[in-house]
VEXBALO-989694 format. One record per atom (N, C-alpha, C, O, CB): y, z, x; residue in one letter. Coordinates in pm, whole numbers, always signed. Atoms other than C-alpha are relative to their C-alpha. Glycine has a CB too. Example, Ala and Ser with C-alpha at 12.3 -4.5 7.8 and 13.67 -1.06 7.14 Angstrom:
BEGIN
-119,+0,+89,a
-450,+780,+1230,a
+120,+0,+90,a
+118,+66,+194,a
+3,+125,-99,a
-119,-6,-82,s
-106,+714,+1367,s
+109,+73,-77,s
+220,+90,-26,s
+46,-142,+41,s
END
This chain:
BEGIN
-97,+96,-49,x
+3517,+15695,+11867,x
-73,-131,+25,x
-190,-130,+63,x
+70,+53,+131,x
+109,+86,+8,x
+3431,+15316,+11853,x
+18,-26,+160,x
+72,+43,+247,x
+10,-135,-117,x
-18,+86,-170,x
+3411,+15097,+12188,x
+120,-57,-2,x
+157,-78,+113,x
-113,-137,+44,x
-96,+44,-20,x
+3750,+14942,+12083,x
+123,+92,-22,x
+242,+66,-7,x
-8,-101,-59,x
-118,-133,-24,x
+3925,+15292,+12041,x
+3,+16,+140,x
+109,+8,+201,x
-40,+164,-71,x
-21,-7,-150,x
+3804,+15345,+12406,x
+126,-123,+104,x
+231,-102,+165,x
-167,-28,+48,x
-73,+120,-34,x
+3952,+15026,+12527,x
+132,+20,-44,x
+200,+58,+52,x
-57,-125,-59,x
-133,+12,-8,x
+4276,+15027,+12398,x
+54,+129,-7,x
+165,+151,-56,x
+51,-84,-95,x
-49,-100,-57,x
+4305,+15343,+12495,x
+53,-4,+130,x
+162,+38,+171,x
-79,+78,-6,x
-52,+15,-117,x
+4281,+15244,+12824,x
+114,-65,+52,x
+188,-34,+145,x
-72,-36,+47,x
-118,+101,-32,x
+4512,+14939,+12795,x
+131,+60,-58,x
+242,+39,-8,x
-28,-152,-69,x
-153,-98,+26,x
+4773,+15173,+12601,x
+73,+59,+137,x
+184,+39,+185,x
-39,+158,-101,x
-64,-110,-100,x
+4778,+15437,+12886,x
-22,-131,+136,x
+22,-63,+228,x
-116,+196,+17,x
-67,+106,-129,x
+4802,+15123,+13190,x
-120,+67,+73,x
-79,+123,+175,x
+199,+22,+81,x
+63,-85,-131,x
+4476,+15289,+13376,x
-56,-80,+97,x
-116,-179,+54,x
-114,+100,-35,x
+13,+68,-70,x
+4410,+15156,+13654,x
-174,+5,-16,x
-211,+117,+20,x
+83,+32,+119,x
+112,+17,-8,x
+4036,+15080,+13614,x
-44,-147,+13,x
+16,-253,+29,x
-46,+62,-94,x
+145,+133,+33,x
+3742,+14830,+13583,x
-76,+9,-47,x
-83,+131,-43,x
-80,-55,+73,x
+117,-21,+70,x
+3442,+14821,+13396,x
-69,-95,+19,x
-39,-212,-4,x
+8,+22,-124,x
+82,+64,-84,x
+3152,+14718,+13561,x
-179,-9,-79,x
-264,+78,-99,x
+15,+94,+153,x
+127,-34,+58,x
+2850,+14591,+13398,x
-85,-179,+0,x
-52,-291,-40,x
+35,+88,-183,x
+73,+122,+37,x
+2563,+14351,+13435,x
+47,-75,+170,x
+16,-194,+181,x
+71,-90,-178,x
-45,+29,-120,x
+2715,+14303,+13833,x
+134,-43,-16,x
+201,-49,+87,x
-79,-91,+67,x
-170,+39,-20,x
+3085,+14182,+13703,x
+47,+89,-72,x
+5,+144,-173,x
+66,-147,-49,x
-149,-86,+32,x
+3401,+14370,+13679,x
+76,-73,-109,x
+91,-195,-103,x
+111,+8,+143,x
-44,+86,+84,x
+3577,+14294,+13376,x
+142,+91,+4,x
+132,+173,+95,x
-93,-29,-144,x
-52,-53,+47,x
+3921,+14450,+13249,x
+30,+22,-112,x
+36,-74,-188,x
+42,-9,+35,x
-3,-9,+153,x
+3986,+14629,+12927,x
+63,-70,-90,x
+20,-62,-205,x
+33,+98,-34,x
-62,+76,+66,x
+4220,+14405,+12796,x
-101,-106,+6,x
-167,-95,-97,x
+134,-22,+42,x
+101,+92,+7,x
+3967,+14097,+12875,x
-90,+13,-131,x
-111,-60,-228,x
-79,+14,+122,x
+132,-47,+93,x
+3695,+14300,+12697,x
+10,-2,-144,x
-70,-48,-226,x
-39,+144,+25,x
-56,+38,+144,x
+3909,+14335,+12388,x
+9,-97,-92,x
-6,-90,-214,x
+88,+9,-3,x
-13,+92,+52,x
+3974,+14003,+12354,x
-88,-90,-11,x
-64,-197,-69,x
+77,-31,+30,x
+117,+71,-4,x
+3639,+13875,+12407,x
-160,+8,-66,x
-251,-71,-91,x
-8,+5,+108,x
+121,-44,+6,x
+3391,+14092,+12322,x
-34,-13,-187,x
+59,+12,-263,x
-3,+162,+79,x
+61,-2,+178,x
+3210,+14056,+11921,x
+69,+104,-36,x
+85,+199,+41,x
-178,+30,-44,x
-35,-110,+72,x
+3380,+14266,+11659,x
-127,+89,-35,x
-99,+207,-52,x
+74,-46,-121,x
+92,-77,-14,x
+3047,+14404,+11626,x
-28,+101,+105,x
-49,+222,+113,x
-77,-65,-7,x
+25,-116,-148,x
+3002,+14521,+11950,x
+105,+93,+41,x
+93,+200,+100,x
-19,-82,+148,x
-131,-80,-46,x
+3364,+14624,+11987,x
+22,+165,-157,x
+128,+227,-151,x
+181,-169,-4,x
+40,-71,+115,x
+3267,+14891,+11631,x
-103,+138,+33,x
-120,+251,-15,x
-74,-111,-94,x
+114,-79,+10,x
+2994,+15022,+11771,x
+62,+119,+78,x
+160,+104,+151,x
-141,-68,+61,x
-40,-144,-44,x
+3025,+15421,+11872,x
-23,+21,+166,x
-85,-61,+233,x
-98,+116,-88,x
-54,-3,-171,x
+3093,+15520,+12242,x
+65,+130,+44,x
+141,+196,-27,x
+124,-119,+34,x
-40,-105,-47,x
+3161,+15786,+12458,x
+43,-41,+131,x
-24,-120,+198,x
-93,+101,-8,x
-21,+23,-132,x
+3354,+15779,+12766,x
+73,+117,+56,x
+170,+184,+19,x
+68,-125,+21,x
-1,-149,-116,x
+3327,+16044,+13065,x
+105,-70,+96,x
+67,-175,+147,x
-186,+51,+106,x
-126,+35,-81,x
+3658,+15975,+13267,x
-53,+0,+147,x
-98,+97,+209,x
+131,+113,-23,x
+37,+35,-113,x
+3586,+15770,+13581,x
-121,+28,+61,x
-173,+62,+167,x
+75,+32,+62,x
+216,-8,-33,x
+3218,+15764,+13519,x
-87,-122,-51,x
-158,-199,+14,x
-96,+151,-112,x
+78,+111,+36,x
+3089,+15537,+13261,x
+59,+12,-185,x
+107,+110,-242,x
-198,+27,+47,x
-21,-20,+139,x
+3140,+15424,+12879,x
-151,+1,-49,x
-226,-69,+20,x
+98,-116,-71,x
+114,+4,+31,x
+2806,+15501,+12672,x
-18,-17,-123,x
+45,+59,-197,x
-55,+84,+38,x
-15,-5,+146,x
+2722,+15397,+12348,x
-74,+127,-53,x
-172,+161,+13,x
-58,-134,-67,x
+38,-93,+65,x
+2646,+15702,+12105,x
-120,-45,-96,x
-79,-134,-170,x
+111,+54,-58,x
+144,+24,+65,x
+2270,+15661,+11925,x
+49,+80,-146,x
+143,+154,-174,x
-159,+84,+103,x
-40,-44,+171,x
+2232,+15724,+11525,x
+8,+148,+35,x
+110,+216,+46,x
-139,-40,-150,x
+40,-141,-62,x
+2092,+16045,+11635,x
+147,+99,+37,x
+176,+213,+1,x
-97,-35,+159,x
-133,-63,-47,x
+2436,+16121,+11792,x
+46,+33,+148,x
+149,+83,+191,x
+6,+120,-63,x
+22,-75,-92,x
+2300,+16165,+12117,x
+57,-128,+131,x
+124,-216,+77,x
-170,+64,-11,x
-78,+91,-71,x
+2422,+15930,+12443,x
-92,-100,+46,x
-177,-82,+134,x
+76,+61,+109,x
+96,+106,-37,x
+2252,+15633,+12472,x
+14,-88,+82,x
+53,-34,+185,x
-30,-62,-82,x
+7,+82,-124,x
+2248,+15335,+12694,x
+142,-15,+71,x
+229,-57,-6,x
-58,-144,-38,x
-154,+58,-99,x
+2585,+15286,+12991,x
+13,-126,-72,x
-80,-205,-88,x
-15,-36,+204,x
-69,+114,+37,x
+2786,+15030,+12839,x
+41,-69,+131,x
-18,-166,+178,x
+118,+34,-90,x
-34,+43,-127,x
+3008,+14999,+13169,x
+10,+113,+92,x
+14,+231,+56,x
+121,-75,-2,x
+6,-112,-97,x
+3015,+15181,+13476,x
+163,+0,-11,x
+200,-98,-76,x
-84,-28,+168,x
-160,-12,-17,x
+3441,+15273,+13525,x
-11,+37,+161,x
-70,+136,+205,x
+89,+138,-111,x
-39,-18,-131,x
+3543,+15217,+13902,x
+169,-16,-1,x
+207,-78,-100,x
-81,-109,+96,x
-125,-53,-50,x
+3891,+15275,+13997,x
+45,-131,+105,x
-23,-165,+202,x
-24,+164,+79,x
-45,+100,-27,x
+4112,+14981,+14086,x
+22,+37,+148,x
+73,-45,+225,x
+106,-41,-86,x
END
C-alpha cells in the first residue's frame, strides 16, 4: 500500500486523527495536497493509532513516517 492509499483512506473514512512528525501536526487531507508525488508513492504501513511507516525494498518496516494521535 503506497503513503497516498493510506491517506485517503483516512480522509475517505472522516478519522478523526493527526499525523505528527518532525514536532507538527498535520492533517491527511493537507498531506495529500502537499506532499511530492514521490513521496506520496512510496510504500507504507500503517498500525491503527500508532504510526505510518514506510516499508524498505527488503519488505521489512522501516523508518516512522508520522506518529497518528487522536483528535
Amino acid at each position: 500500500m503506497s503513503l497516498r492509499e493510506i491517506l485517503q483512506n483516512i480522509v475517505d473514512n472522516n478519522d478523526p486523527v493527526l499525523l505528527c512528525s518532525g514536532g507538527k501536526e498535520y492533517e491527511a487531507k493537507d498531506l495529500l495536497d502537499t506532499l511530492h508525488p514521490v513521496k506520496l508513492k512510496r510504500k507504507a504501513h500503517m498500525q491503527n493509532g500508532m504510526y505510518i511507516a514506510a516499508i524498505n525494498d527488503a519488505g521489512y518496516l522501516g523508518d516512522v513516517m508520522y506518529k497518528v494521535k487522536n483528535k
